[in-house]
C-alpha positions in Angstrom: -21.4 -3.8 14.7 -21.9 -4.0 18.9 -19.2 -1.4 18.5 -21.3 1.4 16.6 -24.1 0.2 18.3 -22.6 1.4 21.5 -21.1 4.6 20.5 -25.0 5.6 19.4 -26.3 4.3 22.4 -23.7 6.5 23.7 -24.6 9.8 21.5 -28.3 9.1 22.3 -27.7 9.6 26.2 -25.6 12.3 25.4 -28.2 14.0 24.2 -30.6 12.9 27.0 -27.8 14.4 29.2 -25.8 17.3 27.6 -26.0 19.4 30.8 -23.8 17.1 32.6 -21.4 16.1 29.4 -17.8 17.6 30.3 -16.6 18.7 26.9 -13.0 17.9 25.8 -11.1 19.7 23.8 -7.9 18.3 21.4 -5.3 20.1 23.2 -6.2 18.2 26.3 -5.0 15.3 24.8 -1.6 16.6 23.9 0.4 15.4 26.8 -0.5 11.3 26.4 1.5 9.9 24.5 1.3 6.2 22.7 3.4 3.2 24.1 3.9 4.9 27.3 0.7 6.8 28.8 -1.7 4.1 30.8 -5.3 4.3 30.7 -5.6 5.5 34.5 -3.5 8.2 33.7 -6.0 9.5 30.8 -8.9 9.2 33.6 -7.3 10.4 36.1 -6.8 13.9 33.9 -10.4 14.0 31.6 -12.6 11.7 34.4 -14.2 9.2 33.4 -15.3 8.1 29.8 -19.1 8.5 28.9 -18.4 5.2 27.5 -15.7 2.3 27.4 -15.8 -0.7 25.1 -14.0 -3.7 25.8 -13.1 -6.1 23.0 -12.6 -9.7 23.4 -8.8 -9.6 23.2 -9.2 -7.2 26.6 -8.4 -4.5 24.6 -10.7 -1.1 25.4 -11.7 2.3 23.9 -12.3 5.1 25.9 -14.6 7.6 24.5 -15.5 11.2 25.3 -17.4 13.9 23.5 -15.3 16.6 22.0 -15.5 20.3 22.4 -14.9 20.4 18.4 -18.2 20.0 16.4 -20.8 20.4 18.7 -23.8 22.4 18.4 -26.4 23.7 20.8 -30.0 24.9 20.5 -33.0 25.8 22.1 -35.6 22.4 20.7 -36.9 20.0 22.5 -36.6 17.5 19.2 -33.2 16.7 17.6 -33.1 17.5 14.3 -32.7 14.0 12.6 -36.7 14.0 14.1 -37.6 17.3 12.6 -36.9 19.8 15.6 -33.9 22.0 15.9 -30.6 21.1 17.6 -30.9 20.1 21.2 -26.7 20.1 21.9 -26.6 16.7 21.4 -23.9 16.7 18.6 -21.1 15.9 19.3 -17.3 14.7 17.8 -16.2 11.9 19.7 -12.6 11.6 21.0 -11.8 8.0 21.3 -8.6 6.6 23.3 -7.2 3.0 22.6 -5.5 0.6 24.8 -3.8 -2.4 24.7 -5.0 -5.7 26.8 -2.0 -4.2 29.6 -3.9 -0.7 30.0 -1.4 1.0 27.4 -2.5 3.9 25.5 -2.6 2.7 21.4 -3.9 5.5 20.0 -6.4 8.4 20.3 -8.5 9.0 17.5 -11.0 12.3 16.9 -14.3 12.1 14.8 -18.1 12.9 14.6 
């Protein structure tokens, strides 16, 4: 729950701050590979996450926005308020690493 509560809190300042929000796309992630990439190696290449949780077995999840699925407009309101699209929408790309830093897994989704 403080998970998803995170990754909104996340989306929210997103939104806030799309000018700034360095957009990556899926090929980028290509090159890292599970059980052997570590997670300054990811930052070192995409800079660092617009968010990172850390779960109480010292796990952590990386996330940045994603090139794929995102929208821009011209409103001043997002839409789930009634205006139009602000270019706050965006996938997330979300990397996984063990307590030791290793990269788990990446996942991709909105």
């Amino acid at each position: 729950m403080i998970r998803h509560a995170a990754a909104l809190t996340a989306l929210l300042l997103l939104t806030a701050c799309s000018d700034s929000a360095k957009l990556i796309s899926t090929d980028a992630t290509t090159g890292f590979k599970a059980g052997s990439t570590n997670q300054t190696e990811v930052v070192a290449a995409l800079g660092k996450p617009i968010h990172t949780i850390e779960e109480a077995d010292g796990s952590k999840i990386d996330q940045y926005p994603a090139e794929a699925g995102s929208t821009s407009g011209s409103g001043i309101w997002p839409e789930w308020i009634g205006g139009t699209s602000t270019g706050g929408a965006y996938a997330m790309i979300s990397f996984e690493y063990t307590p030791g830093g290793i990269l788990k897994d990446i996942k991709t989704g909105k």
